[in-house]
C-alpha positions in Angstrom: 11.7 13.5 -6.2 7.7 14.5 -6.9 5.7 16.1 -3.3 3.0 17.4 -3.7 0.7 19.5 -1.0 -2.5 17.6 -0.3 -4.9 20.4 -0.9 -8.1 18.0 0.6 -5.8 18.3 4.3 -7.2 21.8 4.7 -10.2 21.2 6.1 -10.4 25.3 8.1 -9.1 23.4 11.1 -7.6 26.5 12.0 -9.7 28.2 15.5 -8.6 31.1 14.6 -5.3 33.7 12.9 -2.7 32.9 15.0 -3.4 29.0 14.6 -3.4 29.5 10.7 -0.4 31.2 11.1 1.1 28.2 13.4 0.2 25.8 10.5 1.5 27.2 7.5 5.2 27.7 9.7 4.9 24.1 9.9 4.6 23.6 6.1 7.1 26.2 5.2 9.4 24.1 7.9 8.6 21.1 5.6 9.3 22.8 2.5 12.9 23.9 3.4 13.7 20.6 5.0 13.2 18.9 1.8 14.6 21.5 -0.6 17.7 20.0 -0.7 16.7 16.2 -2.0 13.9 17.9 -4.6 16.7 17.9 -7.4 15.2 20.8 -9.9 11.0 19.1 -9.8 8.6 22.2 -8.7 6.2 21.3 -5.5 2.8 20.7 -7.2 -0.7 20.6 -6.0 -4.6 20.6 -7.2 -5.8 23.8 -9.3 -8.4 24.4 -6.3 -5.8 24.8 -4.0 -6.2 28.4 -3.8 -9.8 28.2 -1.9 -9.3 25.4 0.1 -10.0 26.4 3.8 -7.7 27.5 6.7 -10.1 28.8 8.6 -13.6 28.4 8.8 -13.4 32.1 7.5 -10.0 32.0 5.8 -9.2 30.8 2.4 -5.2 29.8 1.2 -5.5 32.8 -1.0 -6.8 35.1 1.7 -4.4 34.0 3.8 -1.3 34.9 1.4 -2.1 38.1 0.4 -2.4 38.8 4.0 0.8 37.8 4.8 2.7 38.6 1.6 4.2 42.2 3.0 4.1 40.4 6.4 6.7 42.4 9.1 7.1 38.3 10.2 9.8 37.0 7.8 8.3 33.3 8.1 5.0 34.5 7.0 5.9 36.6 4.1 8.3 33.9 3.2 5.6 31.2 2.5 3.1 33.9 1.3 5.5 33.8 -1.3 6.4 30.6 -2.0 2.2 29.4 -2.3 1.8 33.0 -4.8 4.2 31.9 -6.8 2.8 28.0 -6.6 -0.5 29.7 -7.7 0.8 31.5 -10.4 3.0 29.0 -12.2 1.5 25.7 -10.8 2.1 23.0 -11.9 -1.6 21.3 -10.8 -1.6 17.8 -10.4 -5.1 17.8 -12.4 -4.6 19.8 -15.7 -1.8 18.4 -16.8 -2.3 15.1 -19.1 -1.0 12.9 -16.1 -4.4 11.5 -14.6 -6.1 11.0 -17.7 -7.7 8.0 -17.3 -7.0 7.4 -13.7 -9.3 5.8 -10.8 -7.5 6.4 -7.5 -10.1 5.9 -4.0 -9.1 6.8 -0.6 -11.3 5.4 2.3 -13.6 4.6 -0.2 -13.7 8.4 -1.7 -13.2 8.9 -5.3 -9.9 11.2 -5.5 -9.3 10.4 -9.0 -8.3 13.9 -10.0 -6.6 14.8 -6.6 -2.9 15.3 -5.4 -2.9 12.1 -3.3 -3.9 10.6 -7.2 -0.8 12.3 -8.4 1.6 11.2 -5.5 0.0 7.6 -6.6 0.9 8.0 -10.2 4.4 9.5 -9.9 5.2 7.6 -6.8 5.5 11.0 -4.8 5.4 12.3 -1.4 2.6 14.3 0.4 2.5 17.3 2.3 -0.5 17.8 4.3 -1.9 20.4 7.0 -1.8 19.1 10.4 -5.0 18.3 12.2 -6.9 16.7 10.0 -8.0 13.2 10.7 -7.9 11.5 7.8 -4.4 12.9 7.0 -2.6 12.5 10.7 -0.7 9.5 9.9 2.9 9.0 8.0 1.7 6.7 5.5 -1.8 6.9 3.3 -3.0 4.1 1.6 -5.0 4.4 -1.9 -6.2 2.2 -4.2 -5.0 3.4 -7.6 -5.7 2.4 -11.3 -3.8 3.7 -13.7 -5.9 3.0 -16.8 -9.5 0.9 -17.2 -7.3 -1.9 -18.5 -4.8 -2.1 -15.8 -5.0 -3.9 -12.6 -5.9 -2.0 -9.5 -3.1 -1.3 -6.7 -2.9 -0.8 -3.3 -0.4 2.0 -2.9 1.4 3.3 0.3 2.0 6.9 -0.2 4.7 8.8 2.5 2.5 11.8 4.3 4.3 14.5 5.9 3.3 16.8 8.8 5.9 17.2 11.1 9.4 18.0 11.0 10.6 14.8 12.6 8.3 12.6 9.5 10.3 14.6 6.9 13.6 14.1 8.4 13.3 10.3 7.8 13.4 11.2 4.1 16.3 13.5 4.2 19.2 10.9 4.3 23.0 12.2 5.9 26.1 10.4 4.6 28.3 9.5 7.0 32.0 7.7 5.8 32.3 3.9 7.0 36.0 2.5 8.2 35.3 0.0 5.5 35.4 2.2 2.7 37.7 5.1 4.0 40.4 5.8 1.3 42.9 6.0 3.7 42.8 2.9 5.2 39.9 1.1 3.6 38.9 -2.8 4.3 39.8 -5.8 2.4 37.6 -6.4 -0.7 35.7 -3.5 0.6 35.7 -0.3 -2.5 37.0 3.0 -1.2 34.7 6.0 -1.2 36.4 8.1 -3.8 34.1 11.3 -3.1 34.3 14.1 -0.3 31.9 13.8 2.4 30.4 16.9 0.7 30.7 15.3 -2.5 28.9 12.3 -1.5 26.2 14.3 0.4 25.1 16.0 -2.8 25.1 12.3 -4.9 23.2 11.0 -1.7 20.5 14.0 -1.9 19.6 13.0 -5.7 19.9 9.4 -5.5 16.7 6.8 -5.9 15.5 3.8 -4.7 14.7 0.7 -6.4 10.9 0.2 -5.8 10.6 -3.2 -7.0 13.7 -3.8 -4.9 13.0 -4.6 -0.5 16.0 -2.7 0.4 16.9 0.4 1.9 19.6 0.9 -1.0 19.8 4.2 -3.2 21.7 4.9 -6.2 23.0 7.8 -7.5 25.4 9.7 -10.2 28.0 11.8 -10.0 28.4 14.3 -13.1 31.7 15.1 -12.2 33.1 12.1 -12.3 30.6 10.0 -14.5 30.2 7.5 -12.0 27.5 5.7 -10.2 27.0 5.1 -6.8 25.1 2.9 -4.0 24.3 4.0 -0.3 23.5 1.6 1.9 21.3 2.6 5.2 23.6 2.3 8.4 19.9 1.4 10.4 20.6 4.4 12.6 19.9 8.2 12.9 21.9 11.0 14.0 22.1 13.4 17.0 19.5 15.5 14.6 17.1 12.3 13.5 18.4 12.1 10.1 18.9 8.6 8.8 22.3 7.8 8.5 24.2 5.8 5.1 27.4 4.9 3.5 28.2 4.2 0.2 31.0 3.7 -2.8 31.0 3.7 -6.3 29.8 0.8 -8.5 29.7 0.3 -12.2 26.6 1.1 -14.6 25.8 -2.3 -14.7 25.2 -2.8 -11.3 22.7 0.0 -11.4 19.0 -1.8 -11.6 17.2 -0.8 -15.1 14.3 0.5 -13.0 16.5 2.8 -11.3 18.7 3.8 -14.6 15.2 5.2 -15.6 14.7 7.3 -12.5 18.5 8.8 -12.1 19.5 11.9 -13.4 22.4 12.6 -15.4 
């Protein structure tokens, strides 16, 4: 799964140090929350990243190698995740990816942006709190890949809060119907651990041409695919809740075959 930090959501709405330092906890909360479903693919952002604004006096860079040998753990911890972003990258905009691209958000050309790159690799956002045009869970763009394809209106996931980036952090929880000991009629039992499932669960992919809350995934172990289906709920935590079983390869979409992992 692609996210990428939205470098136009820092906008210096920081008043002052200890409010930059309040936002950036926030997106190191974000980025450990979704460690576990990123599955190997680096966070990336836009090559300008490193001056966007905090503060009206306070740049991203300035701001890291403050806090880099920070005595606050939290601090010196995401000082260090954004150096080493800024040294290795990879930027959304010099890579071959948006070559040829036209993506517009509220009628601004962001063609070469991050929110063009969540667009193209049908990723996830991570933006700074407090900026208006960035406040809500879902950003819509108008993207075109290429002069000669059609134009789309594309619904890109924003995070900026904890509780938004929950929703995207599914839990497996083991149905009656497809408990091993004791498992339903014509229902398949689960034939993975609870833990086991949980890791297949944190890699697995949706079918986007598909209007279901189903994900597939693979399990290397055992060279088998599986499907989750969304239980509708959340836990005591907020995470959303699914069950699943294993199916054959040939119940796997092709559009999803594409996107899995093996």
């Amino acid at each position: 799964m692609y996210f990428l930090i939205n470098e136009l959501s820092f906008i210096a709405q920081a008043s002052n140090n200890y409010k930059a330092d309040e936002l950036m906890k926030n997106i190191l909360d974000i980025i450990q929350e979704i460690s576990v479903i990123q599955n190997g693919d680096p966070i990336q952002t836009h090559s300008s990243f490193a001056s966007q604004k905090l503060s009206s006096e306070l740049t991203i860079s300035q701001w890291i190698f403050q806090n880099i040998n920070s005595k606050n753990s939290n601090q010196q911890k995401i000082a260090m995740i954004l150096l080493r972003l800024l040294r290795k990258g990879p930027f959304i905009d010099v890579q071959d990816l948006l070559n040829n691209c036209q993506c517009h958000h509220q009628q601004k050309d962001v063609s070469s942006s991050s929110l063009a790159g969540a667009a193209k690799l049908e990723g996830i956002l991570i933006s700074l709190q407090n900026n208006p045009d960035f406040i809500h869970e879902n950003i819509e763009v108008e993207f075109q890949e290429s002069i000669n394809s059609p134009q789309k209106n594309i619904t890109i996931t924003n995070l900026t809060t904890i509780k938004q980036t929950k929703k995207i952090c599914p839990r497996y929880q083991l149905h009656s119907k497809h408990d091993p000991q004791g498992y339903w009629k014509n229902a398949t039992p689960m034939d993975l651990t609870d833990a086991e499932a949980q890791k297949v669960l944190n890699s697995s992919v949706c079918n986007s041409n598909e209007n279901s809350e189903k994900r597939y995934g693979y399990h290397k172990e055992s060279v088998k695919f599986y499907v989750f289906h969304s239980d509708n709920t959340f836990d005591e935590q907020g995470y959303p809740t699914y069950h699943g079983f294993p199916i054959s390869e040939d119940q796997v979409p092709k559009e999803v075959l594409n996107k899995i992992k093996r």
